[in-house]
C-alpha positions as CSV (number, residue, x, y, z in Angstrom):
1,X,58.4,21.5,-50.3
2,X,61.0,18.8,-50.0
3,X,60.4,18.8,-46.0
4,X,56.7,18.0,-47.1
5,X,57.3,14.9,-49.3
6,X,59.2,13.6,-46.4
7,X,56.1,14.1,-44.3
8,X,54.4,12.9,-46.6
9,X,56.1,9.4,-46.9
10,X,56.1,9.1,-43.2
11,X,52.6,9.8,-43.1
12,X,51.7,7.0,-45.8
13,X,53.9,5.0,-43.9
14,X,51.4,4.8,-41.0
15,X,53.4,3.3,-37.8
16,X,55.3,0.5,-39.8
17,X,58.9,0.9,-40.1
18,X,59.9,2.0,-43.6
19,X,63.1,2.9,-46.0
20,X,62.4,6.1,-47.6
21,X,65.6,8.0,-50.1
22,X,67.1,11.0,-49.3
23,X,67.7,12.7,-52.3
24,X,69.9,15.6,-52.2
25,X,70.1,17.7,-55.2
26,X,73.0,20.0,-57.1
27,X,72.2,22.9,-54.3
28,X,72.0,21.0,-51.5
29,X,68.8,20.6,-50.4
30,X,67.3,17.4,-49.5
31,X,64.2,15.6,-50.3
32,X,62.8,12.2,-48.8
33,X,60.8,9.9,-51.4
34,X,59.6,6.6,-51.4
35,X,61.4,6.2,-55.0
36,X,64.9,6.0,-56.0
37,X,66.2,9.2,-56.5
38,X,67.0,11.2,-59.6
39,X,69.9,10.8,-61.8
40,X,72.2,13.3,-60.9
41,X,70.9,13.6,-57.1
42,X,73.4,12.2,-54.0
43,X,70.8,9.2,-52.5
44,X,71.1,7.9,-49.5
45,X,68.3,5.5,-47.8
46,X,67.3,6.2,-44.1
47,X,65.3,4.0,-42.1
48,X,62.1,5.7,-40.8
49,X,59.8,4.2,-37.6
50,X,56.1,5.9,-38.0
51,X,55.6,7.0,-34.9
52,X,51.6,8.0,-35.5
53,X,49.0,6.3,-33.9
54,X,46.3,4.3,-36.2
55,X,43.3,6.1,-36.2
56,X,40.3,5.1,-34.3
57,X,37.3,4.0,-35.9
58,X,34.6,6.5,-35.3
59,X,31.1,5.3,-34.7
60,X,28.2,6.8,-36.6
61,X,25.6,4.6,-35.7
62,X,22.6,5.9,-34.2
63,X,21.7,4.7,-30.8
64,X,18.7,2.6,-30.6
65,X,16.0,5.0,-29.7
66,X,14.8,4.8,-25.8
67,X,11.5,3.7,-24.9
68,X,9.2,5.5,-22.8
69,X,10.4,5.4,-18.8
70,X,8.7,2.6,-16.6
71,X,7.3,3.8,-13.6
72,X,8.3,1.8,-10.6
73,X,5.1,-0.2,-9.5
74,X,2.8,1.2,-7.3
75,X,2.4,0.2,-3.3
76,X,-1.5,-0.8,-3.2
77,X,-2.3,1.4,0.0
78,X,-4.1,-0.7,2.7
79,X,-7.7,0.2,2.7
80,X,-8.6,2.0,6.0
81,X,-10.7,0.0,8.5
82,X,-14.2,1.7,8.4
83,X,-15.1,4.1,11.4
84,X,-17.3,2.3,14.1
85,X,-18.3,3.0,17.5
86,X,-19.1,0.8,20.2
87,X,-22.2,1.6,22.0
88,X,-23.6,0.9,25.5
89,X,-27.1,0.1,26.5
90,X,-27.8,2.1,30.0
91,X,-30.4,-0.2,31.1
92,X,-28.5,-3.6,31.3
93,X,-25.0,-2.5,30.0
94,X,-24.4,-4.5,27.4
95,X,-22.7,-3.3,24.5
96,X,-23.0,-3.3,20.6
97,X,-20.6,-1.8,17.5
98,X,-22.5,0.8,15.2
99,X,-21.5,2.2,12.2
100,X,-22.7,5.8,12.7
101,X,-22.8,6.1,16.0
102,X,-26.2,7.6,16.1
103,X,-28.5,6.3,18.6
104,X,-32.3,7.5,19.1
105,X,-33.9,8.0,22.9
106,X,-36.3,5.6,23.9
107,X,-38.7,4.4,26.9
108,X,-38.0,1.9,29.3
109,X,-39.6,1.0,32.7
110,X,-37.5,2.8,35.1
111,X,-37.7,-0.6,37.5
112,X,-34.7,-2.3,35.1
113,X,-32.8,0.9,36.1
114,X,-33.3,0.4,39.5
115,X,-35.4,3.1,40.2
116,X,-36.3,2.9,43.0
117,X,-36.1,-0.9,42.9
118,X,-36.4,-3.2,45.9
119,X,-33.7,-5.4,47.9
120,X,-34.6,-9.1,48.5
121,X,-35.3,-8.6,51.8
122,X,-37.9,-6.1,51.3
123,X,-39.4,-8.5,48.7
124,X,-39.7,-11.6,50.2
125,X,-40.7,-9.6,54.1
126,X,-43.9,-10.4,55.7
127,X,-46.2,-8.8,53.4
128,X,-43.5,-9.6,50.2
129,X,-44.3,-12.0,47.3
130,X,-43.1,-14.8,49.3
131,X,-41.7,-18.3,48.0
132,X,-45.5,-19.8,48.1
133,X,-46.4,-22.0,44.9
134,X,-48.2,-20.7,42.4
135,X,-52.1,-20.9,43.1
136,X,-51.2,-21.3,46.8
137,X,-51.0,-17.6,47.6
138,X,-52.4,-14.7,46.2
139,X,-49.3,-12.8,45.0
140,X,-49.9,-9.2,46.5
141,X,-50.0,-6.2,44.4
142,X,-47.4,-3.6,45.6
143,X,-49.4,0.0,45.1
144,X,-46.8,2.1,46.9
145,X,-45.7,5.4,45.6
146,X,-42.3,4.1,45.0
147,X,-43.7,1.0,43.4
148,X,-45.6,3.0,41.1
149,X,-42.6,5.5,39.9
150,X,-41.0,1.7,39.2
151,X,-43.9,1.1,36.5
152,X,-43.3,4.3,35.1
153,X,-41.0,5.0,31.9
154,X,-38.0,6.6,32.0
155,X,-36.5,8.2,28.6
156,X,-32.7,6.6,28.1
157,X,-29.8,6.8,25.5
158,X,-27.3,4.8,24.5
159,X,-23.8,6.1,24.5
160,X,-21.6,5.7,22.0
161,X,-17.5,6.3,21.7
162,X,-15.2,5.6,18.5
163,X,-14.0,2.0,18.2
164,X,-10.2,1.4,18.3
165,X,-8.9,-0.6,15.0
166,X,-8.5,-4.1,17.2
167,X,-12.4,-4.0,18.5
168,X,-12.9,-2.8,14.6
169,X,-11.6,-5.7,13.3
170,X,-12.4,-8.3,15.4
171,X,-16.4,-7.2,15.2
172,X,-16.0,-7.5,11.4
173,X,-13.8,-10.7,11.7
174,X,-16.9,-12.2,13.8
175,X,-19.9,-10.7,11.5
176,X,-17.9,-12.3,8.1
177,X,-17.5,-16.2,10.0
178,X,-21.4,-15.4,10.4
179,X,-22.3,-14.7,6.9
180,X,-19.9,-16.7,5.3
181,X,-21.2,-20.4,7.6
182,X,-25.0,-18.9,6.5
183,X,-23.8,-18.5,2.8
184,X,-22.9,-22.0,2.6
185,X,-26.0,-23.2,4.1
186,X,-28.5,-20.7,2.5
187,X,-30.9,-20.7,-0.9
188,X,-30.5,-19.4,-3.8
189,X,-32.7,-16.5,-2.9
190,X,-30.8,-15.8,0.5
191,X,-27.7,-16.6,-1.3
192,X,-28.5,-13.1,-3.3
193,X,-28.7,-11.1,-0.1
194,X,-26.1,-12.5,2.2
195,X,-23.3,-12.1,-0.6
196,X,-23.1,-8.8,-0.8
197,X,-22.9,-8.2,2.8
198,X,-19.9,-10.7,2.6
199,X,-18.4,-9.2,-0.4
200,X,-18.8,-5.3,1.5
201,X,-17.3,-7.3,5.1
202,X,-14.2,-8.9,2.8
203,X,-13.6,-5.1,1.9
204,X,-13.5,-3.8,5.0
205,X,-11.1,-6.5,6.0
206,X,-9.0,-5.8,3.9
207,X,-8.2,-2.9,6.1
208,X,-6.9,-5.1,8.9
């Protein structure tokens, strides 16, 4: 019991140096106290270091509660460049881009395909339409079997392959300077039809 006063002093002590009494009584046995001892009772003082450690304040406080997680922003993905094709006219070769890529058969003279056609020596012989002036010479009417499958029609088709992204965006480049120089210019009434189709080009553009 005595061993727990002296505990007990040290304790209240904390870790400051204190003098505490040993009181020892008529049997022997020692007690420690923070008090003079008992009349009667050997005392002696002893000097005791506290050698426990101040205790840490502990935190109760309840942690701000978290808000909801931010996504990280979103990449805008690049808009595709539309599909085109690039299409070639068999009688004269030139080309044009087209959106589908659907082309209809029609008739042409089969002359402008060179069928069976006639070299400029054979048209300007003896007999040719010669270099006369007009009203000068009668220009002769060619009514030879191969002149005559010349006059006839011939069914054609234009061909069309898939556009690569360059000749995509370049034709759509080209088609919005277009609209965009005849929107400045144009009436109120055009101005309602020409600004979609520069509104629809600006999106596909957006795509290159």
């Amino acid at each position: 019991m005595r061993s727990l006063i002296f505990a007990g002093v040290i304790a209240c002590g904390g870790a400051r140096a204190a003098e505490v009494y040993k009181c020892t009584n008529a049997t022997g046995i020692p007690a420690f106290q923070d008090h003079p001892c008992a009349t009667g009772d050997q005392e002696a003082k002893v000097h005791v270091t506290g050698t426990s450690a101040a205790p840490q304040p502990v935190d109760n406080s309840v942690p701000p509660p978290r808000g909801p997680a931010v996504p990280p922003p979103r990449v805008q993905p690049r808009n595709p460049t539309p599909p085109m094709w690039v299409c070639v006219r068999p009688e004269d070769g030139t080309q044009y881009m087209s959106r589908d890529g659907v082309t209809q058969p029609r008739m042409v003279p089969a002359g402008v395909l060179g069928i069976p056609g006639k070299s400029l020596s054979e048209a300007y012989a003896p007999g040719g339409i010669g270099v006369s002036a007009p009203g000068l010479r009668t220009i002769p009417i060619d009514r030879s079997a191969r002149s005559a499958i010349a006059g006839d029609y011939v069914a054609v088709q234009d061909q069309c392959s898939q556009a690569s992204r360059a000749q995509v965006c370049g034709y759509l480049e080209k088609q919005y300077d277009d609209v965009h120089q005849k929107l400045k210019r144009a009436f109120k009434d055009e101005q309602a039809v020409l600004q979609p189709q520069e509104d629809q080009l600006l999106n596909d553009l957006s795509g290159c």
